[in-house]
ZALORO-777870 format. One record per atom (N, C-alpha, C): residue number from 0; residue in three letters; z, x, y negated. Coordinates in steps of 0.2 Angstrom, whole numbers. Example, Ala and Ser with C-alpha at 12.3 -4.5 7.8 and 13.67 -1.06 7.14 Angstrom:
# residues 2
 num residuo    zz    xx    yy
   0     ALA    39    66    28
   0     ALA    39    62    22
   0     ALA    39    66    16
   1     SER    35    64    11
   1     SER    36    68     5
   1     SER    39    64     0
This chain:
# residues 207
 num residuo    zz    xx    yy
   0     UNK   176  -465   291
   0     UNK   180  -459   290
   0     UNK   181  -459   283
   1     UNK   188  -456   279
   1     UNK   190  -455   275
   1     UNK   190  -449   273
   2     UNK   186  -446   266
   2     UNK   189  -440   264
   2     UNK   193  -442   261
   3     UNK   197  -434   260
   3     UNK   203  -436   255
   3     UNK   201  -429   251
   4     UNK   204  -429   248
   4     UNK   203  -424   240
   4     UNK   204  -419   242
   5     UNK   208  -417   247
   5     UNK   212  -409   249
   5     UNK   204  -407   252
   6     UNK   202  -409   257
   6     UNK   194  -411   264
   6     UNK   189  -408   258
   7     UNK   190  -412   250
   7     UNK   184  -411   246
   7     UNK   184  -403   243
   8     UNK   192  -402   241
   8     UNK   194  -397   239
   8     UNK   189  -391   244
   9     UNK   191  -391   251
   9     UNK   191  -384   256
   9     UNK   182  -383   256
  10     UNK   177  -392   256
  10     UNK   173  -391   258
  10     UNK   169  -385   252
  11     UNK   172  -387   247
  11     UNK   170  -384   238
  11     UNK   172  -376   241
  12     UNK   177  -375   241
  12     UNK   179  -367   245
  12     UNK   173  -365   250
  13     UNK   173  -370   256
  13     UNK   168  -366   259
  13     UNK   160  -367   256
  14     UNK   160  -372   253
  14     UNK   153  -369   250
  14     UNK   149  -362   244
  15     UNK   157  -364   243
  15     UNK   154  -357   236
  15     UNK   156  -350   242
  16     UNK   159  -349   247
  16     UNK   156  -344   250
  16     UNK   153  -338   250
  17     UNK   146  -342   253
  17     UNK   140  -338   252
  17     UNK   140  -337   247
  18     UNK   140  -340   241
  18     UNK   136  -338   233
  18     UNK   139  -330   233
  19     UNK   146  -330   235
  19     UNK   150  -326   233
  19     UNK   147  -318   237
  20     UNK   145  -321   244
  20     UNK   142  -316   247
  20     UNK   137  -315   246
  21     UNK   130  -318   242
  21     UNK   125  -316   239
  21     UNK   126  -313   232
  22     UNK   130  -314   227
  22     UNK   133  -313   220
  22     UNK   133  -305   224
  23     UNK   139  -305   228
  23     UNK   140  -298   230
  23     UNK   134  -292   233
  24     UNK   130  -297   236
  24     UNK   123  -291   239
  24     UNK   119  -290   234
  25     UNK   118  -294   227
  25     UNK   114  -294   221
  25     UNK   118  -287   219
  26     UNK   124  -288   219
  26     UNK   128  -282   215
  26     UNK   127  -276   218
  27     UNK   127  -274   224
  27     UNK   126  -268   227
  27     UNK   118  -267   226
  28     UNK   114  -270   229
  28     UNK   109  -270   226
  28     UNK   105  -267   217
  29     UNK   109  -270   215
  29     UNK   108  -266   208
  29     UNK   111  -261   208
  30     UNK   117  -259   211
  30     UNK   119  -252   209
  30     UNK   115  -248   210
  31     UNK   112  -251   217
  31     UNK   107  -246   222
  31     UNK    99  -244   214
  32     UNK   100  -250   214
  32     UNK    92  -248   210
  32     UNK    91  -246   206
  33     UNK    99  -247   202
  33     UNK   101  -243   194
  33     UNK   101  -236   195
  34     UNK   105  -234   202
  34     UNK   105  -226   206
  34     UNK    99  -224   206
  35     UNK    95  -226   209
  35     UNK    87  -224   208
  35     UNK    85  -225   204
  36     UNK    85  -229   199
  36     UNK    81  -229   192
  36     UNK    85  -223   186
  37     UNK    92  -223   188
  37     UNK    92  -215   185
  37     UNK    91  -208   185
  38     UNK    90  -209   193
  38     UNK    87  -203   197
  38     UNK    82  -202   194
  39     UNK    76  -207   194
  39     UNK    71  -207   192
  39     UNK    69  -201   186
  40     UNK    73  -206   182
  40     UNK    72  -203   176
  40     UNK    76  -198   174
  41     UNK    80  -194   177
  41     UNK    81  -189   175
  41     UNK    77  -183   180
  42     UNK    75  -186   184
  42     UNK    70  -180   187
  42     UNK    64  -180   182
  43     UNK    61  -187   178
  43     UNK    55  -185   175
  43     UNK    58  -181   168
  44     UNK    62  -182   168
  44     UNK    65  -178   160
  44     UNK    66  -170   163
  45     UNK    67  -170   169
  45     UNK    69  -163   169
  45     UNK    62  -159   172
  46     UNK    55  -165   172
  46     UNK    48  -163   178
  46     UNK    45  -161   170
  47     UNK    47  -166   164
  47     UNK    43  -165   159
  47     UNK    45  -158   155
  48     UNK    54  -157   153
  48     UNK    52  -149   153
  48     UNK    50  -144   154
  49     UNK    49  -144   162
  49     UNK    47  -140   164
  49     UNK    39  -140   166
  50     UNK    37  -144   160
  50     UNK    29  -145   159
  50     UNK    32  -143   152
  51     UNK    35  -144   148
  51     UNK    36  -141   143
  51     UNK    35  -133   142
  52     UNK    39  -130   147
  52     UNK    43  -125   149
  52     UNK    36  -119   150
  53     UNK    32  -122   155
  53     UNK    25  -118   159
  53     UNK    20  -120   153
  54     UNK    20  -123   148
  54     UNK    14  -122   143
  54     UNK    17  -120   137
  55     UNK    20  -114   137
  55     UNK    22  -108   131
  55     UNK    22  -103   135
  56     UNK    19   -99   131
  56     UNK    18   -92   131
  56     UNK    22   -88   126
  57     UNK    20   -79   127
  57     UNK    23   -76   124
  57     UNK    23   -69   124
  58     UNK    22   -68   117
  58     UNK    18   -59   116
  58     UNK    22   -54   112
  59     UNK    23   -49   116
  59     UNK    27   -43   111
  59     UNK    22   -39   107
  60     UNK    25   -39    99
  60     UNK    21   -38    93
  60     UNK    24   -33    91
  61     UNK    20   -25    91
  61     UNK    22   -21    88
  61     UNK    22   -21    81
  62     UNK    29   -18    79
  62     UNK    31   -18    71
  62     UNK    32   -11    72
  63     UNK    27    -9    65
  63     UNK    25     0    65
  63     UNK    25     2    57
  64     UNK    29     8    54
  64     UNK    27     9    48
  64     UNK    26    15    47
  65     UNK    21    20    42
  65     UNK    23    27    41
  65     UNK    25    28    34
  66     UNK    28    32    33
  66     UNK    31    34    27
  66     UNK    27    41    25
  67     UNK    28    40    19
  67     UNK    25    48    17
  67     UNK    28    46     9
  68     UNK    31    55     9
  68     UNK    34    58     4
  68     UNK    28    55    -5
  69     UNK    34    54   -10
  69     UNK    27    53   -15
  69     UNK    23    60   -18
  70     UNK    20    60   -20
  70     UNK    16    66   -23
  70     UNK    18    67   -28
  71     UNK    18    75   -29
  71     UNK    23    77   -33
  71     UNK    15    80   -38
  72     UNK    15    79   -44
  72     UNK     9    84   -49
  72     UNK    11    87   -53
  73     UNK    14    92   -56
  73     UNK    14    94   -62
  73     UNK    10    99   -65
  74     UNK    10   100   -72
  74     UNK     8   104   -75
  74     UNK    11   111   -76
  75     UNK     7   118   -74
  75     UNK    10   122   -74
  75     UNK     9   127   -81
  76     UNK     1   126   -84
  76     UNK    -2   130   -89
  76     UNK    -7   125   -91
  77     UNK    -8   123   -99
  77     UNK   -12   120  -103
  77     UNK   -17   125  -101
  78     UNK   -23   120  -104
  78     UNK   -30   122  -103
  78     UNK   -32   126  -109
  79     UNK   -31   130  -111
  79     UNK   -31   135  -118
  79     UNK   -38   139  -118
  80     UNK   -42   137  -121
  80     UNK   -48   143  -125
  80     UNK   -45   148  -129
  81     UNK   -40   149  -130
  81     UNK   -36   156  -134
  81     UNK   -38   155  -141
  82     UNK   -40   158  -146
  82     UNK   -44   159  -153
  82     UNK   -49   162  -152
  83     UNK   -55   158  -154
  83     UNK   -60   160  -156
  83     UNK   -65   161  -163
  84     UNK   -66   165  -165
  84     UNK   -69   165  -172
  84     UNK   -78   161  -172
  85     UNK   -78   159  -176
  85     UNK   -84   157  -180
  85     UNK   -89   160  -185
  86     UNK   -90   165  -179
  86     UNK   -96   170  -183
  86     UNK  -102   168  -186
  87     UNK  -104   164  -184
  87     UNK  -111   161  -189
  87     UNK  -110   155  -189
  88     UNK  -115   151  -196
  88     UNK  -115   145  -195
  88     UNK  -120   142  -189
  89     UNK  -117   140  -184
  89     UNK  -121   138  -177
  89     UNK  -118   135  -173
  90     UNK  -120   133  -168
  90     UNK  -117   130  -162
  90     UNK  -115   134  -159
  91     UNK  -108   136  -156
  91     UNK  -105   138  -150
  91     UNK  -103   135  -145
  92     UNK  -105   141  -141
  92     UNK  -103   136  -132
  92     UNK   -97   141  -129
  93     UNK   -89   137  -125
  93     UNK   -86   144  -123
  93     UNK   -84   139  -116
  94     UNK   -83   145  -111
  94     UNK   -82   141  -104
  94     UNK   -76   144  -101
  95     UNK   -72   141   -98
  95     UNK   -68   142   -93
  95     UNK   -68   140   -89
  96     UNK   -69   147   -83
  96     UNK   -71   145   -76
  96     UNK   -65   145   -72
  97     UNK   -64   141   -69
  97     UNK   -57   137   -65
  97     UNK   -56   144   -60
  98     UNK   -62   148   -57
  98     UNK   -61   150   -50
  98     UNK   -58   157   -53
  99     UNK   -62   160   -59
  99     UNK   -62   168   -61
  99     UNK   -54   167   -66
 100     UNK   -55   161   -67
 100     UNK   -49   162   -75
 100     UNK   -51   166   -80
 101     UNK   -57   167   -82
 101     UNK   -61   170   -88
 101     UNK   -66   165   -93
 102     UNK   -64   169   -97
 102     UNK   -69   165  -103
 102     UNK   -76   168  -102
 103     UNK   -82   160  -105
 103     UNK   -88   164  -103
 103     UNK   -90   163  -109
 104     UNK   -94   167  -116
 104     UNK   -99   162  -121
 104     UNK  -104   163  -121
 105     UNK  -109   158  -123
 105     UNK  -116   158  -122
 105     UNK  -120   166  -126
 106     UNK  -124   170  -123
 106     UNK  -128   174  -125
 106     UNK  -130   172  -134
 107     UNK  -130   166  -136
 107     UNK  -134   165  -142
 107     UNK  -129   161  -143
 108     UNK  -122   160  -145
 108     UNK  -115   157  -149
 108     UNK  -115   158  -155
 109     UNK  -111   155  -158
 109     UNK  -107   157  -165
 109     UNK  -102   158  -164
 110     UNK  -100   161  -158
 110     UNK   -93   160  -156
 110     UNK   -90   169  -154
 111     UNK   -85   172  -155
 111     UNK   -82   177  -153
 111     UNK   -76   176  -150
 112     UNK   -76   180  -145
 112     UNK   -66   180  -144
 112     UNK   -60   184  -151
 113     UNK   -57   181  -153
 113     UNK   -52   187  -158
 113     UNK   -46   188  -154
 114     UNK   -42   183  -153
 114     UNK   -37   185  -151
 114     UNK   -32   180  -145
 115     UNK   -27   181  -141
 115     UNK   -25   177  -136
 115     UNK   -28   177  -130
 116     UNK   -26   174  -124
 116     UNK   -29   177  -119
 116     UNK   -29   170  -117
 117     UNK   -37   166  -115
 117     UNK   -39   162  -112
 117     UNK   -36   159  -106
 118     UNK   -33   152  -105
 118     UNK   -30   149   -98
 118     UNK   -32   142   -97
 119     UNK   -35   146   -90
 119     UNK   -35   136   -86
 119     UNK   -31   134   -86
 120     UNK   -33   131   -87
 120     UNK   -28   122   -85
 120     UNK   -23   123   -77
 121     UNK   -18   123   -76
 121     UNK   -15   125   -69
 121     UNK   -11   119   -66
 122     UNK   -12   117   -62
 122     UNK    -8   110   -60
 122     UNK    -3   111   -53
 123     UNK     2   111   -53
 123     UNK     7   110   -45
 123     UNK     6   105   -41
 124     UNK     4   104   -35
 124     UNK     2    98   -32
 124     UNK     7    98   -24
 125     UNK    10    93   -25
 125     UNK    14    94   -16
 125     UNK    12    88   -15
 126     UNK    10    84    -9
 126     UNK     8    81    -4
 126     UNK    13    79     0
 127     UNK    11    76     8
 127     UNK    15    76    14
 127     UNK    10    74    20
 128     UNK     7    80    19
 128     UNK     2    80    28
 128     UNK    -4    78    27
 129     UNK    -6    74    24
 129     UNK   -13    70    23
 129     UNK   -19    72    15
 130     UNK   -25    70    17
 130     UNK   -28    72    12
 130     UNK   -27    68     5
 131     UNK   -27    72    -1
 131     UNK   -25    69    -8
 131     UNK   -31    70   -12
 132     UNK   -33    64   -16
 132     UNK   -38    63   -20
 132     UNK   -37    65   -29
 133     UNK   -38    71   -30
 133     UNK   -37    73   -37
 133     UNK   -42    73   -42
 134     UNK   -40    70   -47
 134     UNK   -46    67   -53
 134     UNK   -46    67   -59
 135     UNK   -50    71   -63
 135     UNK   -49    70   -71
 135     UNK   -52    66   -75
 136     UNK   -46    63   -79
 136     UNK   -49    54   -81
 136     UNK   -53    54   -86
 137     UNK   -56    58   -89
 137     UNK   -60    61   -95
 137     UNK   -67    63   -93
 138     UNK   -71    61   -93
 138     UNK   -78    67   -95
 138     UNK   -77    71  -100
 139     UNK   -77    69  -105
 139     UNK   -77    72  -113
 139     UNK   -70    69  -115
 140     UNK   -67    76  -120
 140     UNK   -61    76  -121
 140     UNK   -61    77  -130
 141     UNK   -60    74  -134
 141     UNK   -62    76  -141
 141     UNK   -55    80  -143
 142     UNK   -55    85  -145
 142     UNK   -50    90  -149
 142     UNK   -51    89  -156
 143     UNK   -46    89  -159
 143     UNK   -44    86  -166
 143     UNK   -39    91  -172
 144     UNK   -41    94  -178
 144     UNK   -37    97  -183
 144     UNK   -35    92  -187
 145     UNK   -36    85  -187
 145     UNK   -35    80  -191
 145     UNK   -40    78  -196
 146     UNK   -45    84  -197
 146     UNK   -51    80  -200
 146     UNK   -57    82  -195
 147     UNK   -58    84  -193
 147     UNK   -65    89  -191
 147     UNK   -63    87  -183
 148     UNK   -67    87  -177
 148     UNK   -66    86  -170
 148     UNK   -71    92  -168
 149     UNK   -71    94  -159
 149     UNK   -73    98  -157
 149     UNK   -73    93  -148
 150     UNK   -78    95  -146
 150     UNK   -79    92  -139
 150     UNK   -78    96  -134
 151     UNK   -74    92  -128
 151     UNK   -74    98  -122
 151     UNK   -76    92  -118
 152     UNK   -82    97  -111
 152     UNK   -84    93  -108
 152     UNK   -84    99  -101
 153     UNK   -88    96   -97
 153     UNK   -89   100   -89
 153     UNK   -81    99   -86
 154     UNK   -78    95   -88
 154     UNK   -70    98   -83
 154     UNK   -74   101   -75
 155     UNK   -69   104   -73
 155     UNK   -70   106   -65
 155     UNK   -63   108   -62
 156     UNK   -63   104   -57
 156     UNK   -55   107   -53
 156     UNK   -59   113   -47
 157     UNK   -53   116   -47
 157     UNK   -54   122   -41
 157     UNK   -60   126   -43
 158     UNK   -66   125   -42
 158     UNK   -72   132   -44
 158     UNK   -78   128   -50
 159     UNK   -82   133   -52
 159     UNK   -84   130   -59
 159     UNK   -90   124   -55
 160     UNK   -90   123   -49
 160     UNK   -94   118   -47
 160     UNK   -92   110   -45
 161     UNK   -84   112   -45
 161     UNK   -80   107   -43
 161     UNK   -80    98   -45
 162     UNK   -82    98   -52
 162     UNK   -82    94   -54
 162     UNK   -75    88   -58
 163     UNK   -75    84   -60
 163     UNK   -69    80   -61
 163     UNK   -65    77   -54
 164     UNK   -70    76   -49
 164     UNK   -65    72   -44
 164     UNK   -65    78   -39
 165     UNK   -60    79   -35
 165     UNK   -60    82   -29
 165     UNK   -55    81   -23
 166     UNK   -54    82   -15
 166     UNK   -53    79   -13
 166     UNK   -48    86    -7
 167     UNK   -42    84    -8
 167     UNK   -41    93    -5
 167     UNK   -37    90     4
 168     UNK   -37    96     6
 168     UNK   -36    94    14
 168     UNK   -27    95    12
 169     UNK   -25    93    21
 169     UNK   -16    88    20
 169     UNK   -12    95    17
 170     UNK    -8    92    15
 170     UNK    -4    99    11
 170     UNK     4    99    14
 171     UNK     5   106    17
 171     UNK    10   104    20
 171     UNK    14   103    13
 172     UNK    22    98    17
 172     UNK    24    94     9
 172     UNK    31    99     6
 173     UNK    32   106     9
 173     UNK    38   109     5
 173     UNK    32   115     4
 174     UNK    28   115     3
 174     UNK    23   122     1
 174     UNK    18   119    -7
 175     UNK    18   121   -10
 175     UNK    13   118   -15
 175     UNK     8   122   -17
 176     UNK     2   120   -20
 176     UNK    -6   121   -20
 176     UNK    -6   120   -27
 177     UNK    -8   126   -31
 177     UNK   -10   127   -39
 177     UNK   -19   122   -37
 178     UNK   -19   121   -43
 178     UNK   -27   121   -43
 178     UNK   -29   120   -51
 179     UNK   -33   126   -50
 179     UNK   -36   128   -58
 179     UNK   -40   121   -60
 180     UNK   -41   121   -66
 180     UNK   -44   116   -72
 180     UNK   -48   120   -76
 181     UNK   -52   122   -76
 181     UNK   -58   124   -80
 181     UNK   -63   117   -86
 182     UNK   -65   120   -91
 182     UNK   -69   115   -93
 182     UNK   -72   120   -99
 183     UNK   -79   116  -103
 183     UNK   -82   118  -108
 183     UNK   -81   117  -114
 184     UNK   -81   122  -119
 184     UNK   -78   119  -126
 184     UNK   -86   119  -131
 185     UNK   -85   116  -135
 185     UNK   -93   115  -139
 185     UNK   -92   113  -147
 186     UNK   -92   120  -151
 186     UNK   -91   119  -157
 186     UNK  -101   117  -161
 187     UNK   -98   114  -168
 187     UNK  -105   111  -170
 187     UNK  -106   116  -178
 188     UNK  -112   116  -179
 188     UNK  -113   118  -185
 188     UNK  -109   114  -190
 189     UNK  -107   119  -194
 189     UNK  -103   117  -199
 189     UNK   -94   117  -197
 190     UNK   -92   118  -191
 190     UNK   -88   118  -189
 190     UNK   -81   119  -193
 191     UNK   -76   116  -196
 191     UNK   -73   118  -198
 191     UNK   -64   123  -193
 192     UNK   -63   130  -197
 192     UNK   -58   131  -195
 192     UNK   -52   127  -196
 193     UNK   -48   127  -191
 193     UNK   -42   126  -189
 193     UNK   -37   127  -180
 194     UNK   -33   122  -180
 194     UNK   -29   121  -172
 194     UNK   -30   116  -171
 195     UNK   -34   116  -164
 195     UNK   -39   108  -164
 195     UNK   -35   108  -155
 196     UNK   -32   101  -154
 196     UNK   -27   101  -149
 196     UNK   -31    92  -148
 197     UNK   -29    90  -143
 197     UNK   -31    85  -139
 197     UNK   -30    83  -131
 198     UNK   -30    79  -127
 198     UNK   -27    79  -121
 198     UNK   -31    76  -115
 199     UNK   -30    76  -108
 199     UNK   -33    69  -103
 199     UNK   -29    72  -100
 200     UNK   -27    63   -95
 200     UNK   -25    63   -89
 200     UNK   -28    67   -82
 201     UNK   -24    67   -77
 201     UNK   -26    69   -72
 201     UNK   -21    66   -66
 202     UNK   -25    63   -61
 202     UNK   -22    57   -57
 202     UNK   -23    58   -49
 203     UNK   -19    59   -43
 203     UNK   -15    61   -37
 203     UNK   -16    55   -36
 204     UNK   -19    54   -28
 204     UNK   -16    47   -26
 204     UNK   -19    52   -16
 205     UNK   -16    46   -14
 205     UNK   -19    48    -5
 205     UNK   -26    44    -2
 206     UNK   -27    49     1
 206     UNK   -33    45    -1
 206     UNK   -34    39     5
């Protein structure tokens, strides 16, 4: 028997064939798998957010503020011992009591009243609803004519027991609260006359 070239040709044809029908079931086959392998993975990418998703929480934070008006303090009337004289060579004691607004001097002074009328110390204090912490920043206050001093001591707010610090209840804040200042003045032997002036603070906060 004779092949001839055409016979070798067809056998070639029908041999590749199959290849062509297995090349083609590989093909489908991978789509299939590709399909499923990106199914895969977008369901784990969509299982893993929401493993993301279910381990967050979340809390409502109250934001809160209050306001209050500043504290207003002024001064209404300097703390004045008025004039007193220097009747003996001695130590004198003169007081001013915050609650009576009167001058007191010691039984055994060198001191007299001559003239002017003694004033506590008078302060305007407005608030807003809460209590206020009122404080005189001096114990001892030196008054001076420029050679010669004189000491004031005992300040007291409100009564003559009061003290330097005091602590007042809420003050409604369009209504305002005097509060007297009293303190004692303490001349020394040898005292010289003159106008013996000097000063302290007094400090307002909430308490």
């Amino acid at each position: 028997m004779v092949v001839t070239g055409s016979n070798i040709s067809g056998n070639k044809a029908a041999l590749s064939a199959p290849s062509r029908i297995r090349d083609g079931l590989f093909q489908r086959r991978f789509s299939r798998f590709a399909c499923v392998a990106v199914a895969a993975l977008a369901f784990f990418v969509l299982y893993a957010g929401l493993t993301r998703a279910s381990a967050s929480v979340s809390a409502v934070l109250p934001v809160k503020v209050s306001l209050l008006r500043a504290i207003d303090l002024n001064v209404q009337a300097e703390l004045n011992f008025g004039t007193l004289v220097l009747t003996v060579d001695a130590e004198g004691r003169a007081r001013l009591d915050p609650q009576s607004s009167q001058l007191f001097l010691d039984d055994f002074s060198g001191l007299a009243v001559a003239q002017g009328d003694p004033q506590v110390g008078l302060l305007e204090l407005r608030g807003a609803g809460v209590p206020i912490v009122l404080s005189v920043e001096d114990e001892t206050v030196t008054l001076t004519n420029g050679i010669s001093t004189i000491d004031v001591t005992n300040f007291n707010l409100m009564t003559a027991d009061g003290g330097t610090v005091v602590t007042l209840e809420p003050l409604n804040e369009f209504d305002p609260l005097l509060v007297p200042v009293g303190a004692t003045l303490e001349t020394s032997q040898g005292q010289m006359s003159g106008i013996y002036t000097g000063f302290t603070r007094v400090f307002a906060s909430y308490q």
